[in-house]
LUMZAVEX-354386 format. One record per atom (N, C-alpha, C, O): residue in three letters; y, x, z. Coordinates in steps of 0.001 Angstrom, whole numbers, plus 500000, padded with zeros to 6 digits. Layout:
N
ALAYXZ ...
end
This chain:
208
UNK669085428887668071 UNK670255429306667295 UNK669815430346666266 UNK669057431253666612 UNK670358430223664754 UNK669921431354664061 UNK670395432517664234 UNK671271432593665095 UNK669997433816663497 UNK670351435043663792 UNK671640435572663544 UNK671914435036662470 UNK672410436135663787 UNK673208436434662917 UNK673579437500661922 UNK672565438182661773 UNK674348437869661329 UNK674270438683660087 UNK674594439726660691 UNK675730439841661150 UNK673341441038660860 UNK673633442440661122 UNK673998443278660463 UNK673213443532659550 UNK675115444034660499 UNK675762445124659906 UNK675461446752660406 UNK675829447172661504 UNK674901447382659634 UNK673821448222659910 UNK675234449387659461 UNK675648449436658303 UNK675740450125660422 UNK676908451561659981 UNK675701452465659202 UNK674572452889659447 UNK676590452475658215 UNK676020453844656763 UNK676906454941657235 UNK678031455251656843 UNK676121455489658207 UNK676924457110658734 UNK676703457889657728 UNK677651458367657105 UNK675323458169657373 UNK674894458986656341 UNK674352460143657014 UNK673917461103656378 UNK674363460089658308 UNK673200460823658977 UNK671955460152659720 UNK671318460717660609 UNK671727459025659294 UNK670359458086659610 UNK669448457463658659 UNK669792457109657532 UNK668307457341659128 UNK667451456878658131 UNK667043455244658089 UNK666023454626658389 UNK668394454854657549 UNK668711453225657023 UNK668038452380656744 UNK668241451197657020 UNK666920452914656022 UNK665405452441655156 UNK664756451824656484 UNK664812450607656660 UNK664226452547657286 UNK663347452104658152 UNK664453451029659249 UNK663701450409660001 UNK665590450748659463 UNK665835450172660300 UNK665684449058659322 UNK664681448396659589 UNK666281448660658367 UNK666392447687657471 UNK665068447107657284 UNK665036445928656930 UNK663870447786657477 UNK663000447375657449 UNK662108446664657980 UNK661172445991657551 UNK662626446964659220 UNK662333446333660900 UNK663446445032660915 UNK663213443997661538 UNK664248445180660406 UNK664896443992660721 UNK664824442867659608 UNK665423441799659730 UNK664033443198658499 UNK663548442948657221 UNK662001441585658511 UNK661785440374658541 UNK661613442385659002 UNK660143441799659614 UNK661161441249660603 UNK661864440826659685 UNK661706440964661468 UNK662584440039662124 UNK663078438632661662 UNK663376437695662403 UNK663106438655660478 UNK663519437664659462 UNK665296437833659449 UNK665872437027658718 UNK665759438361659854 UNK667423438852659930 UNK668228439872658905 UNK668078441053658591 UNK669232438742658513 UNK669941438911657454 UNK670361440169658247 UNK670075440477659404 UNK671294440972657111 UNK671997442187657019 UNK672358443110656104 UNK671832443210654995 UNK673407443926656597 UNK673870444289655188 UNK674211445902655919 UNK674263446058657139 UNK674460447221654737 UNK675012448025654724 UNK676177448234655083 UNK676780447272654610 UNK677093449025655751 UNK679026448512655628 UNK679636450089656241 UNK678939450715657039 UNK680868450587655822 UNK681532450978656771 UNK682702450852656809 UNK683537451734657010 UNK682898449530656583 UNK684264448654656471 UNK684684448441657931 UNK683915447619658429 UNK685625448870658830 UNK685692448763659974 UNK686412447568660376 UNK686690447436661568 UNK686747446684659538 UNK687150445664660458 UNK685699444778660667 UNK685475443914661515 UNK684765445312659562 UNK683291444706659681 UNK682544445255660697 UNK681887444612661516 UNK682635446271660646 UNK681976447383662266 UNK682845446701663320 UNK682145445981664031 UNK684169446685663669 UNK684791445992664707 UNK684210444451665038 UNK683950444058666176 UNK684025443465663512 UNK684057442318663861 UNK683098441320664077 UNK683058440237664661 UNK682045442293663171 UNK680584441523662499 UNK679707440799664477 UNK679841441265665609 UNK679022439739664039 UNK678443439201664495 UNK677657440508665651 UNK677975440595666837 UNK676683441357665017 UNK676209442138665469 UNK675942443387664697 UNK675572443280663527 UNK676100444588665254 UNK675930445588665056 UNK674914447116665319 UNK674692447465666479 UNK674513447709664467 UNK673625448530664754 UNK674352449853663844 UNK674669450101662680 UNK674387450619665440 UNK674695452428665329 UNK673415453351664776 UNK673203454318665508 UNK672857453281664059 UNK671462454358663999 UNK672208455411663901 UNK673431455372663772 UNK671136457003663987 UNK671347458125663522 UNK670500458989664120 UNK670077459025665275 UNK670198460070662653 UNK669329461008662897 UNK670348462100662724 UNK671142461919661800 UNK670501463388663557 UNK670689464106662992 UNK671710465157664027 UNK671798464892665226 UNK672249466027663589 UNK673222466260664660 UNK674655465676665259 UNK675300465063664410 UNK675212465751666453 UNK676106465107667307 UNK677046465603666552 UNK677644464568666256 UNK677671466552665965 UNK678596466524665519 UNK679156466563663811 UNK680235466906663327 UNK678000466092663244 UNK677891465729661950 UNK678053464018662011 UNK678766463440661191 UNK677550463523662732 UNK677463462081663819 UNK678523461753663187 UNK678606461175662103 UNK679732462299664192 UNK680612462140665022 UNK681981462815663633 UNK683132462659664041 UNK681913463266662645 UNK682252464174661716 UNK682831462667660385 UNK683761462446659609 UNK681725462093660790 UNK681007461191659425 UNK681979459253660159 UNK682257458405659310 UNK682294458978661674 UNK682451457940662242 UNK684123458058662063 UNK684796457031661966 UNK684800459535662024 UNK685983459871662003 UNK686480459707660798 UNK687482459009660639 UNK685668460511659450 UNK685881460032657953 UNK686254458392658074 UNK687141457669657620 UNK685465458270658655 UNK685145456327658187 UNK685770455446658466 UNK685832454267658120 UNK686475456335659425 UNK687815455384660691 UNK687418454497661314 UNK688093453547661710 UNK685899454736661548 UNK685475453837662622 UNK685372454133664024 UNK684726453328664695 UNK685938455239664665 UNK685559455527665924 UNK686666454733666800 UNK686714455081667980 UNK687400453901666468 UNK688411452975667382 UNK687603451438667285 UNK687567450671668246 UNK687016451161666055 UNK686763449930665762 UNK685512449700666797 UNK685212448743667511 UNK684892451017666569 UNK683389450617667405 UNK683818450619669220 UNK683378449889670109 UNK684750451649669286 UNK685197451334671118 UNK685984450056671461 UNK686006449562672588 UNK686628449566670384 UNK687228447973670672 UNK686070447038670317 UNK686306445850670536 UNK685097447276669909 UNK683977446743669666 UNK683087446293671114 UNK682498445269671457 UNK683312447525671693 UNK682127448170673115 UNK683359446868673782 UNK682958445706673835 UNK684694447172674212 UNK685183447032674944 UNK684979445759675082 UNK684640445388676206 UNK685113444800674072 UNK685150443871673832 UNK683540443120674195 UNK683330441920674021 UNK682918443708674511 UNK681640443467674634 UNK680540442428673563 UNK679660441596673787 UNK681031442895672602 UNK680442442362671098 UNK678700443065671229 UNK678456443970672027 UNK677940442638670576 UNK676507443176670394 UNK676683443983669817 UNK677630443952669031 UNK675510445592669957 UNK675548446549669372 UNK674373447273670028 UNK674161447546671210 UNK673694447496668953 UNK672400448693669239 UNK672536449795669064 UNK672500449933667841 UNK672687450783669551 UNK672552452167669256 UNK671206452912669346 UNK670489452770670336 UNK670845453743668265 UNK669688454462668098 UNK669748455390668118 UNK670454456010667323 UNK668864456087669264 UNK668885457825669327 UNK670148458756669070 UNK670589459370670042 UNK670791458913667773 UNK671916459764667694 UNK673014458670668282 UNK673921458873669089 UNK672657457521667654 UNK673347457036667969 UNK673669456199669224 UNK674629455451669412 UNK672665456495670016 UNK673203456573671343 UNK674005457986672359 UNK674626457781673402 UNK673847458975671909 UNK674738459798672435 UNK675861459881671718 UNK676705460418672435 UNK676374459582670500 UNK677440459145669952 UNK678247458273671058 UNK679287458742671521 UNK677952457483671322 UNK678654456941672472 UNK679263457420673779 UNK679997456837674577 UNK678597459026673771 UNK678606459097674938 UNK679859460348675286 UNK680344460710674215 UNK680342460908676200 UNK681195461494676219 UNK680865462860675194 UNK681606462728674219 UNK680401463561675112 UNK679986464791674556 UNK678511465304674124 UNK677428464858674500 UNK678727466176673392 UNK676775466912673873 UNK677148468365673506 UNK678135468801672913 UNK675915469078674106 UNK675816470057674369 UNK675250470699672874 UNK675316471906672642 UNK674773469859672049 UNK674430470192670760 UNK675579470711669728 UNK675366471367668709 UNK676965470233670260 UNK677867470103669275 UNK679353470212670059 UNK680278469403669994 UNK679261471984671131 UNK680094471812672184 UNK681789471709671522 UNK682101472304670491 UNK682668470937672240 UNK683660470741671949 UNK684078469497670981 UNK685252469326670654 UNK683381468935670697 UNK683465467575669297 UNK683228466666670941 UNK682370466832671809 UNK684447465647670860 UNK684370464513671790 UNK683293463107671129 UNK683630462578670070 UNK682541462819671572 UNK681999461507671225 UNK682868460268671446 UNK684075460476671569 UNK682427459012671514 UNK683115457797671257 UNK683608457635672846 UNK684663457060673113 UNK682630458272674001 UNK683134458243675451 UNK682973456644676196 UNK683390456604677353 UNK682481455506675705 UNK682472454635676185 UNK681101454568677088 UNK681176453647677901 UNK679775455357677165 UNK679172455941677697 UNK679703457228679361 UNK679642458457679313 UNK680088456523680400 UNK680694458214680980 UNK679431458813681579 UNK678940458641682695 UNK678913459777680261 UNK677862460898680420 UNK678081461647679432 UNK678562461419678322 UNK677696462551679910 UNK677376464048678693 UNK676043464029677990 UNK675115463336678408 UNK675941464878676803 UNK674431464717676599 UNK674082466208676279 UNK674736466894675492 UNK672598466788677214 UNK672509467836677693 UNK670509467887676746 UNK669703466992676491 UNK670493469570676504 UNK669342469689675834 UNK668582469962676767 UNK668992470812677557 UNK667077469285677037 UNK666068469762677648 UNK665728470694678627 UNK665631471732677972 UNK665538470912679547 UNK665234472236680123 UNK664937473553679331 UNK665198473389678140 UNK664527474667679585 UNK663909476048678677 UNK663052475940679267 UNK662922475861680488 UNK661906475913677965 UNK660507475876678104 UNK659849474775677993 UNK658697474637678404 UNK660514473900677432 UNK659966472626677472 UNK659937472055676175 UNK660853471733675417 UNK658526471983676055 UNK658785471555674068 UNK659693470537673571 UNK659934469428674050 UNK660200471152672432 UNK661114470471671744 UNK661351470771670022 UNK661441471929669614 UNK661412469932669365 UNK661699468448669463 UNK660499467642670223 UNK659304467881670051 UNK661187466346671354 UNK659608465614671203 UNK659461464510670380 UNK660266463602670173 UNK658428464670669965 UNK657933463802668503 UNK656728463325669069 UNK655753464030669330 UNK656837461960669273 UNK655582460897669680 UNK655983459900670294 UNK657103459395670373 UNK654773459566670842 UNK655397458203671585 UNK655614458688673175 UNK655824459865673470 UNK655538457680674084 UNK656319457975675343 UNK656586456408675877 UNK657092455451675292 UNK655991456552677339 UNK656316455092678248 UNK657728454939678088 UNK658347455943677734 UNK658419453769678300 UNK659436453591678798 UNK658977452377679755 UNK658214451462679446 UNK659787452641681306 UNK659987451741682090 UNK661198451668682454 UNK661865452618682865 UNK661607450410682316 UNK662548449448682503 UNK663016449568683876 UNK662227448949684590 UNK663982450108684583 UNK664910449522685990 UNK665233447851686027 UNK665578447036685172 UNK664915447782687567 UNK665367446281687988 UNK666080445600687088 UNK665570444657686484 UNK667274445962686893 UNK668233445193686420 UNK668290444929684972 UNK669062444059684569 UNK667406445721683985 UNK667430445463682427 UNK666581443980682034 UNK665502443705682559 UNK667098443310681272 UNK667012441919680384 UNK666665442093679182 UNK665993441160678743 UNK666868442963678442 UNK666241443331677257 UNK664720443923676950 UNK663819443764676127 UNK665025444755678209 UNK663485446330677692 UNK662592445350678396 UNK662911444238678817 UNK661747445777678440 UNK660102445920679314 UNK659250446956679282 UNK659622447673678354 UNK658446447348679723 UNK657717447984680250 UNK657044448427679074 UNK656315447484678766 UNK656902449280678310 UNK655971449557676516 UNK656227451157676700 UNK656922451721677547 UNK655394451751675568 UNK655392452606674818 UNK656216452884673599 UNK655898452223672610 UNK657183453703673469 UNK658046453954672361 UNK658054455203671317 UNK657612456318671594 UNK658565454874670212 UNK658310456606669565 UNK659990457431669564 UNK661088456899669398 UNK659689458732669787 UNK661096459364670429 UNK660718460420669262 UNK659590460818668972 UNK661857460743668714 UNK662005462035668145 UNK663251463110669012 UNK664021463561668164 UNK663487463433669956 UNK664635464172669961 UNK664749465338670907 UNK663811465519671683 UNK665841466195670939 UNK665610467785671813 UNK666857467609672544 UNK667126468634673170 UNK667754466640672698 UNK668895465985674147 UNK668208464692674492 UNK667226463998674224 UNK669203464760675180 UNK669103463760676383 UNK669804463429677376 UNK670300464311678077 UNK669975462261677617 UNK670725461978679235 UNK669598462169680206 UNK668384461965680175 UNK670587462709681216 UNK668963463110682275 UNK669591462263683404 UNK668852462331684386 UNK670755461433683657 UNK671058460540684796 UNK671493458884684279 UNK672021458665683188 UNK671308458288684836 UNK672170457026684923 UNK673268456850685244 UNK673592456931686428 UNK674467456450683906 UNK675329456532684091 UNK676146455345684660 UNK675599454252684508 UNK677223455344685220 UNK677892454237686133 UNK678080453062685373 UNK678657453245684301 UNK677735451864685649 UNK678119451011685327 UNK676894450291683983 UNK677073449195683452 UNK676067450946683768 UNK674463450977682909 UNK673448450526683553 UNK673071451158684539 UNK672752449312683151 UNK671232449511683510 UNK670513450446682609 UNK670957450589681470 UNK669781450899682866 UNK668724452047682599 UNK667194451759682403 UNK666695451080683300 UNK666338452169681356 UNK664745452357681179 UNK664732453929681582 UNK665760454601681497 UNK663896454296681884 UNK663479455776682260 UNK662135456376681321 UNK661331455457681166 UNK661858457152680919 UNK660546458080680016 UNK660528459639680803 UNK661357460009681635 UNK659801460128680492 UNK659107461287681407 UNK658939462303680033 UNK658219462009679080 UNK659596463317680111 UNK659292464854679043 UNK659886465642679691 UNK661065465636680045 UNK658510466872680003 UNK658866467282681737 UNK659995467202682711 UNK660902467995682964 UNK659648465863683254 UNK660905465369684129 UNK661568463667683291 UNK661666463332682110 UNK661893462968684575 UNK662661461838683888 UNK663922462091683580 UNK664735462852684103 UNK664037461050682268 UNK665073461392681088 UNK665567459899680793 UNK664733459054681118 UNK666502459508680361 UNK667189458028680081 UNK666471457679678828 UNK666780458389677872 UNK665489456653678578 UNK665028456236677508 UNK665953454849676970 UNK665913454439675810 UNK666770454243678053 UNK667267453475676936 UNK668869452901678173 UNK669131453105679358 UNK669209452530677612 UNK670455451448678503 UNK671240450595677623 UNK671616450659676452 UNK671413449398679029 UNK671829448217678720 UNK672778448055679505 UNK673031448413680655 UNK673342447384678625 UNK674852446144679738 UNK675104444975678788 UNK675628445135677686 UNK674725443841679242 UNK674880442381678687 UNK674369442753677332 UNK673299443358677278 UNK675272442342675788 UNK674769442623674194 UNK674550444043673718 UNK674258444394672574 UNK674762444891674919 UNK675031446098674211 UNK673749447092674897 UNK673514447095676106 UNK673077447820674009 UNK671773448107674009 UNK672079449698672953 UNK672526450061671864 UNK671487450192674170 UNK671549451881673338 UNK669817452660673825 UNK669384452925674947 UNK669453452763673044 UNK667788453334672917 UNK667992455241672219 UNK668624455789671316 UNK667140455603673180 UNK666678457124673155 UNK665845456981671760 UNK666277457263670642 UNK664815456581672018 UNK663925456074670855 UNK664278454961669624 UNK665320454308669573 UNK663232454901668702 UNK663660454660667828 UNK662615453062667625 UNK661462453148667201 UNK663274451633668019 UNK662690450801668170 UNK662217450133666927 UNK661750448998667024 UNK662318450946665321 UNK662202450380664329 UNK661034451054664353 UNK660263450504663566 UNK660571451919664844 UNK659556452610664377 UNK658363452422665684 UNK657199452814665603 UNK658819451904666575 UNK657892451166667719 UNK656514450304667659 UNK655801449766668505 UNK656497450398666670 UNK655492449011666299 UNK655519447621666838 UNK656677447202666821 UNK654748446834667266 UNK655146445653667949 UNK655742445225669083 UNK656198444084669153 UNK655806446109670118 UNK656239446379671274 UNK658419446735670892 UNK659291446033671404 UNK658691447847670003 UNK660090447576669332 UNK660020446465668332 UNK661111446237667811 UNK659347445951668053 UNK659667444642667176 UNK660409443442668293 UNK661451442801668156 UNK659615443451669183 UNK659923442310670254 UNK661571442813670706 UNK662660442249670810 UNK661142443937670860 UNK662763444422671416 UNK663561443903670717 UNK664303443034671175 UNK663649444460668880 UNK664800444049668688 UNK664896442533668316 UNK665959442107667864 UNK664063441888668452 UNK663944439957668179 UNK664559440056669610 UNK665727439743669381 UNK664453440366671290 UNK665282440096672105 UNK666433440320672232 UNK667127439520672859 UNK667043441609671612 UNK668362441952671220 UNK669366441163670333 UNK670570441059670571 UNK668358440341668729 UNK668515439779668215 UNK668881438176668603 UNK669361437514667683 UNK668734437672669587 UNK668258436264670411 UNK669373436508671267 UNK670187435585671284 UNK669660437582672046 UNK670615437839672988 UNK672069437802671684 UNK673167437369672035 UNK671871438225670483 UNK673723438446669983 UNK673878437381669445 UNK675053437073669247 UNK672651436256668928 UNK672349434420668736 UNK673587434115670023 UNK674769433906669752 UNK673115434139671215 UNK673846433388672215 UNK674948434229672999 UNK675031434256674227 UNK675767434899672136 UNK676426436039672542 UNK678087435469672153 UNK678993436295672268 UNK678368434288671777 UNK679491434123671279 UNK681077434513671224 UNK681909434693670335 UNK681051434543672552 UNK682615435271673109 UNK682527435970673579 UNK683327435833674504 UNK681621437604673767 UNK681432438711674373 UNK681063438318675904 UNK681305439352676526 UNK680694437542676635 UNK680257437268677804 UNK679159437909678032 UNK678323438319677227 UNK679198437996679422 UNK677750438853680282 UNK676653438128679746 UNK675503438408680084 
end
């Protein structure tokens, strides 16, 4: 089945270039948007973001997309989230106390221990839990100083190690949220997102 047309959210706190670029080497159409019945409706979707949680989250509210993307989740439509934009999803962070996130995630997102370098900038294992269909077992590149430090209910989970295990990625059926940044993975996130890509191919009516 061919790919379908990815709609990449222009938050304006992510660096667009490089995802587009990765999905450029995928061979997969896509476009810019923050047309929310296009964020609600599109084939498949990708959350990136660099930057802070509540500039995030500042920029999804302007846009009037923070209903489209949770009837999106609910609905169990495909959707990648990257680094910011995986704690965007998530109930809160500690980066940006009091600004609610999208909450379809039930976790908080909490900074690092004290004393523990930060930002981390490099690469980093991720291993995959039993139950994930997407990840495998690779090396990823992480830029960030939060984190989920548990598995949240109802998530399969990858795990990474910066002193202490930390949530490197989670899944449930099309919907795929990464700590790291799989555009910048080299071949190991290439595969990822061609499996992500293959999974929202045969994803038609939001089914498991």
């Amino acid at each position: 089945m061919s790919e379908p047309t990815v709609i990449v959210v222009h938050t304006g706190v992510a660096n667009t270039a490089s995802v587009a670029a990765a999905l450029d080497r995928c061979g997969c159409r896509h476009r810019l948007s923050t047309d929310p019945a296009l964020v609600r409706d599109a084939p498949a979707l990708v959350l990136p973001g660099v930057g802070s949680f509540g500039a995030g989250m500042e920029r999804l509210t302007e846009a009037g997309l923070v209903e489209p993307i949770v009837q999106r989740i609910a609905r169990r439509r495909p959707l990648l989230a990257i680094c910011l934009g995986m704690h965007l999803l998530c109930q809160g962070s500690d980066e940006s106390p009091g600004v609610p996130g999208l909450g379809v995630i039930p976790a908080r997102v909490a900074a690092f221990p004290a004393g523990v370098r930060v930002p981390q900038f490099g690469w980093n294992r991720v291993d995959p839990g039993p139950g994930c269909r997407l990840l495998a077992p690779g090396h990823a590149y992480f830029a960030n100083s939060y984190r989920l430090a548990h598995v949240p209910e109802g998530w399969n989970a990858a795990i990474a190690d910066h002193a202490g295990p930390f949530i490197a990625a989670l899944e449930r059926g099309p919907i795929l949220a990464c700590q790291f940044h799989p555009e910048l993975s080299g071949p190991w996130g290439l595969a990822l997102l061609r499996a992500w890509l293959d999974r929202c191919a045969g994803n038609t009516n939001g089914a498991e």
